[in-house]
C-alpha positions as CSV (number, residue, x, y, z in Angstrom):
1,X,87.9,56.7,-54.0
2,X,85.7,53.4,-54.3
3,X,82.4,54.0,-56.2
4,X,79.5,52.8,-54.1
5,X,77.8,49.8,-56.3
6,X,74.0,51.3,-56.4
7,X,76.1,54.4,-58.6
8,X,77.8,52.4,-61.1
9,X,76.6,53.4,-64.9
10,X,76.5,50.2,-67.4
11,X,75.7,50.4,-71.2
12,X,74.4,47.9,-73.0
13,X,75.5,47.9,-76.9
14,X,76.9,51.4,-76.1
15,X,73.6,53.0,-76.8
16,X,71.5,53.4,-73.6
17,X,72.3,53.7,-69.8
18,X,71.4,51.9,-67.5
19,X,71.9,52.2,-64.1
20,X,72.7,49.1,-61.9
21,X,70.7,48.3,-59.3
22,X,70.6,47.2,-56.0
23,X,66.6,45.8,-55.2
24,X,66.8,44.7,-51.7
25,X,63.2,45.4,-50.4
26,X,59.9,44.3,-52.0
27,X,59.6,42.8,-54.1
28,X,62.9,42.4,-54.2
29,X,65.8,41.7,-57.1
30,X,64.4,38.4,-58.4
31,X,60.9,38.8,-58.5
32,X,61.4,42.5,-60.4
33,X,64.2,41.0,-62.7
34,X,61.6,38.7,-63.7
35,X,58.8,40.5,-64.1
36,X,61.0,43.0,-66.1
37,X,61.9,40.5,-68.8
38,X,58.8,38.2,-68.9
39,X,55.9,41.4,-68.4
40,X,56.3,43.2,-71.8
41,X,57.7,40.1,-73.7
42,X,54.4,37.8,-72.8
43,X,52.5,41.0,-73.9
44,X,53.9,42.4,-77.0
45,X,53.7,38.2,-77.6
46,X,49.7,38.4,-76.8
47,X,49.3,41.8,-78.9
48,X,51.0,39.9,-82.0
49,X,48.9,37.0,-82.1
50,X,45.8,38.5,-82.6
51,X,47.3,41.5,-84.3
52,X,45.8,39.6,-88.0
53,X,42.5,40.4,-86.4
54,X,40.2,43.8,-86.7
55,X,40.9,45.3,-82.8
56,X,37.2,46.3,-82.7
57,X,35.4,44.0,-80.3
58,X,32.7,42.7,-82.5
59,X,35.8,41.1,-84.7
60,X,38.0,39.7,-82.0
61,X,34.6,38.4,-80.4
62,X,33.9,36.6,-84.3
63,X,38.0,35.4,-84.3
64,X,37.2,33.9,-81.0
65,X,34.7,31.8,-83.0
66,X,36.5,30.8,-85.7
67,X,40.3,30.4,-83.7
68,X,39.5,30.0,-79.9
69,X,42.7,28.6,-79.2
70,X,44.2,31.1,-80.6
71,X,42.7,34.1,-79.1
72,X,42.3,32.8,-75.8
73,X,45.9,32.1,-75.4
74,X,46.6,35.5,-77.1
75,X,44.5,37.2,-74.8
76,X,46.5,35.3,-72.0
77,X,49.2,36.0,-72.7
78,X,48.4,39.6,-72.8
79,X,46.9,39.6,-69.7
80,X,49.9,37.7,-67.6
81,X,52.2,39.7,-68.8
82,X,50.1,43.2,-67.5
83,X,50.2,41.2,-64.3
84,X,53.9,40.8,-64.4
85,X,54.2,44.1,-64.7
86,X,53.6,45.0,-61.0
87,X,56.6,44.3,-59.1
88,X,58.4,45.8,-62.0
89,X,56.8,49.0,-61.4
90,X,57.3,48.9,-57.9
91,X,60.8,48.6,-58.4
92,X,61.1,51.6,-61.0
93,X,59.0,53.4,-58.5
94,X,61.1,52.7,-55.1
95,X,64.2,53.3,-57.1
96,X,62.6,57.1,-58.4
97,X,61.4,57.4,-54.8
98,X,64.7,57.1,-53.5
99,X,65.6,60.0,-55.6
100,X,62.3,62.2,-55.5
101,X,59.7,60.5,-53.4
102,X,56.8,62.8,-54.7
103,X,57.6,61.1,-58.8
104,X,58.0,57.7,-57.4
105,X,55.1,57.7,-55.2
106,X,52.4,59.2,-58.2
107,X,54.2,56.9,-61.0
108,X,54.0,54.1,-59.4
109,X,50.3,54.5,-57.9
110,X,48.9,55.7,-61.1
111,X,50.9,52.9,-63.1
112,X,49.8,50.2,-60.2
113,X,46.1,51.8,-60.2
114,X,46.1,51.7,-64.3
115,X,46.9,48.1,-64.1
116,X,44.2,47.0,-62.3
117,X,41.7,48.8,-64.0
118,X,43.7,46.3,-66.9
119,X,42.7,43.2,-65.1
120,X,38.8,43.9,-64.7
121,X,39.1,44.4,-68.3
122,X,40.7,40.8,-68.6
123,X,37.9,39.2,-66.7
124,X,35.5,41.0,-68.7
125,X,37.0,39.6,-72.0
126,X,36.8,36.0,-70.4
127,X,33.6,36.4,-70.0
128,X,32.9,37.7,-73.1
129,X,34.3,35.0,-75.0
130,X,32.5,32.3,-72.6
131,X,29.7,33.5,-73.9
132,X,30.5,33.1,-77.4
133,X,31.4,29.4,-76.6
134,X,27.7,28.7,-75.1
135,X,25.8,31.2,-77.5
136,X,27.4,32.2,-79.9
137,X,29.4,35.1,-81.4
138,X,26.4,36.7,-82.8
139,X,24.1,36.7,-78.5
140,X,27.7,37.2,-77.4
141,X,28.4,40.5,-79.6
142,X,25.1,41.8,-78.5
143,X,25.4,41.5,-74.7
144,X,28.9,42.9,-75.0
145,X,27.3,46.0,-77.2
146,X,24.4,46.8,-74.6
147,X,26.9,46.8,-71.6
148,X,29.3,48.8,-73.0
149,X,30.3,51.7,-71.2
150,X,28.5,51.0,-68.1
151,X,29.6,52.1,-65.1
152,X,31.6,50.1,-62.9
153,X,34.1,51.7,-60.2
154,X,36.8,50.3,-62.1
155,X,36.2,52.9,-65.0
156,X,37.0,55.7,-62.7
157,X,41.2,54.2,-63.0
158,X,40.7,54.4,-66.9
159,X,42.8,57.3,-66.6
160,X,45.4,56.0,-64.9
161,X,46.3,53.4,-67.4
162,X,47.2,57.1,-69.3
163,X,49.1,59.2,-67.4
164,X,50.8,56.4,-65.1
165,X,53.3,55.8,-67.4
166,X,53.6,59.3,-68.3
167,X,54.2,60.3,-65.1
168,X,56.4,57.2,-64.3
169,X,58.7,58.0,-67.1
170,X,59.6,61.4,-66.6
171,X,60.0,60.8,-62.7
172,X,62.2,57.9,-64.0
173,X,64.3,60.5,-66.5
174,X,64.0,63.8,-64.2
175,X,65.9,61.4,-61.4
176,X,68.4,60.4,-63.7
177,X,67.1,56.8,-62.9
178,X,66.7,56.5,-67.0
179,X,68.1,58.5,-69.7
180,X,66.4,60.5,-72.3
181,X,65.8,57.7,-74.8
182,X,65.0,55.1,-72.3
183,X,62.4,57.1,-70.7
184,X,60.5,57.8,-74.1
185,X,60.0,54.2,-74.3
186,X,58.7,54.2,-71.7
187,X,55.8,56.8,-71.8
188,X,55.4,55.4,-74.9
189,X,53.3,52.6,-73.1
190,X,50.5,55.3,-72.4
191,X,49.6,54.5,-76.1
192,X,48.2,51.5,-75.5
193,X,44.8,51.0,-76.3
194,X,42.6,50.5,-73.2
195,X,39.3,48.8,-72.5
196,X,37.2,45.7,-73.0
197,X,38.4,43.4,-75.9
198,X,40.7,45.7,-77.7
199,X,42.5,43.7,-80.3
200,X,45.7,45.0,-81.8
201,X,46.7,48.0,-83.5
202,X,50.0,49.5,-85.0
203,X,49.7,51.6,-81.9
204,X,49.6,48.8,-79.9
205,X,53.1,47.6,-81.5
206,X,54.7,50.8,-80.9
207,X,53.6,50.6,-77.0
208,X,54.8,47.6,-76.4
209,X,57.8,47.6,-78.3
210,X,58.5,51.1,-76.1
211,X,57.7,48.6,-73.4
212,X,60.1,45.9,-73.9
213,X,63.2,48.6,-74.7
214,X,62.5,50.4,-71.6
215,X,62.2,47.6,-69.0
216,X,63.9,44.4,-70.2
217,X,67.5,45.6,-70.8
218,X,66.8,47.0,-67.2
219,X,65.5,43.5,-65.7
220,X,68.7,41.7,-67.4
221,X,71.1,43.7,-65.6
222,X,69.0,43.3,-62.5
223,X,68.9,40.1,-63.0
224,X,73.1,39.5,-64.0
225,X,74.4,42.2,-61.2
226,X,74.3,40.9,-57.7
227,X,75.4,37.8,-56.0
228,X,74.1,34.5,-57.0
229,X,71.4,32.5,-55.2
230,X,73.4,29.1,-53.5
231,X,73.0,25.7,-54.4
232,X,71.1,25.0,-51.4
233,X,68.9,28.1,-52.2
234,X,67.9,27.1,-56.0
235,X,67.3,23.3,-54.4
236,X,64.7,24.9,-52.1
237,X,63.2,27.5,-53.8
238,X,62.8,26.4,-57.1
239,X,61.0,22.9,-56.2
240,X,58.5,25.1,-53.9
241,X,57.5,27.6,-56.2
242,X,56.7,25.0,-58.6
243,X,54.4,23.3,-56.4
244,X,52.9,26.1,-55.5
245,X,52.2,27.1,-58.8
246,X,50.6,23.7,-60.0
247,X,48.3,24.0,-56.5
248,X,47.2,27.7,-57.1
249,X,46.2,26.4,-60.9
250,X,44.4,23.1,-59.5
251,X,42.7,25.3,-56.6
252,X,41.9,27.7,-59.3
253,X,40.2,25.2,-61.6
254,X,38.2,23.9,-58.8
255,X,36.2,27.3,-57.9
């Protein structure tokens, strides 16, 4: 009897399985390949070039000073890769959901939810470091300090950056939709330091690393299984995303 294709087990190395997928719906197979690969790689790669640096925020606001190259394109390519990291979720989510719809729907709110409380942060740390370009690190360190812990709405999802992934991973290994190992590496993300200008810890590592294990071998297959976009396809939809992309930058830049 023929095997439907959305129940076919693959291993990579022998070592972990991994389901292959079928992403038809939002966001769809391309845009959650993607993200898988490129969302924890752009971060662990943020996370490891400030990781030389003290992750309290007086320090990183005092490395901004000395390296701001550096640290902005560290903290850059940290936040990216959190944005990235949505239409990954929502694929781990619909694909739990399809199996338990009460595990995909909380994983993938608190996880979506948690990010977004990640972005406010990032736009705080822009700020922040704005601030040490016109006044220094020294004005800068003490504006940070005397707004620190304020409320803002955002703060109320500080939780979710926790237990999203949590949650996320055990819907993803009670559903079978990860194993065992997989799904640890997962939850491990919920070690990730949260908060406004957190630089990088050995935690940090071990988050992201549990990250990258859990999500990229998944985005590859994602990515490899499936038919392949035409000729005609790539020649249309390659040339308009770039354009698009340049015009959201230059749209950006101009306010």
């Amino acid at each position: 009897m023929a095997v439907p294709a959305t129940t076919i087990g693959v291993r990579l190395r022998g070592a972990f399985p991994v389901e292959r997928w079928e992403a038809t719906g939002f966001p769809g197979r391309w845009l959650g390949g993607c993200a898988m690969v490129l969302g924890p790689l752009l971060m662990l790669t943020g996370a490891l070039l400030r990781a030389r640096f003290h992750f309290f925020f007086p320090d990183q606001l005092a490395a901004y000073e000395r390296h701001p190259a550096l640290m902005a394109t560290a903290y850059g390519l940290f936040a990216a890769g959190s944005l990235l990291l949505w239409p990954a979720v929502a694929v781990v989510a619909a694909r739990i959901g399809a199996r338990s719809a009460g595990w995909g729907l909380w994983g993938g709110v608190l996880v979506m939810f948690g990010l977004f409380a990640r972005a406010f942060h990032a736009g705080v740390d822009h700020l922040a470091f704005q601030l040490v370009r016109s006044e220094g690190a020294g004005p800068a360190t003490e504006a940070v300090a005397a707004g620190y812990g304020a409320f803002h709405v955002s703060a109320t999802l500080n939780p979710a950056v926790l237990a999203g992934w949590i949650v996320l991973a055990l819907g993803a290994w009670r559903t079978g939709v990860l194993g065992l190992v997989r799904a640890t590496a997962l939850g491990l993300t919920a070690a990730l330091p949260i908060g406004v200008l957190k630089g990088t810890t050995p935690q940090s590592l071990v988050a992201l690393a549990g990250l990258c294990a859990a999500l990229v071998p998944l985005g590859l297959v994602l990515l490899r299984e499936g038919p392949r976009p035409s000729r005609a396809a790539v020649l249309r939809w390659v040339p308009l995303t770039l354009v698009t992309l340049v015009l959201m930058v230059l749209l950006g830049q101009a306010g």
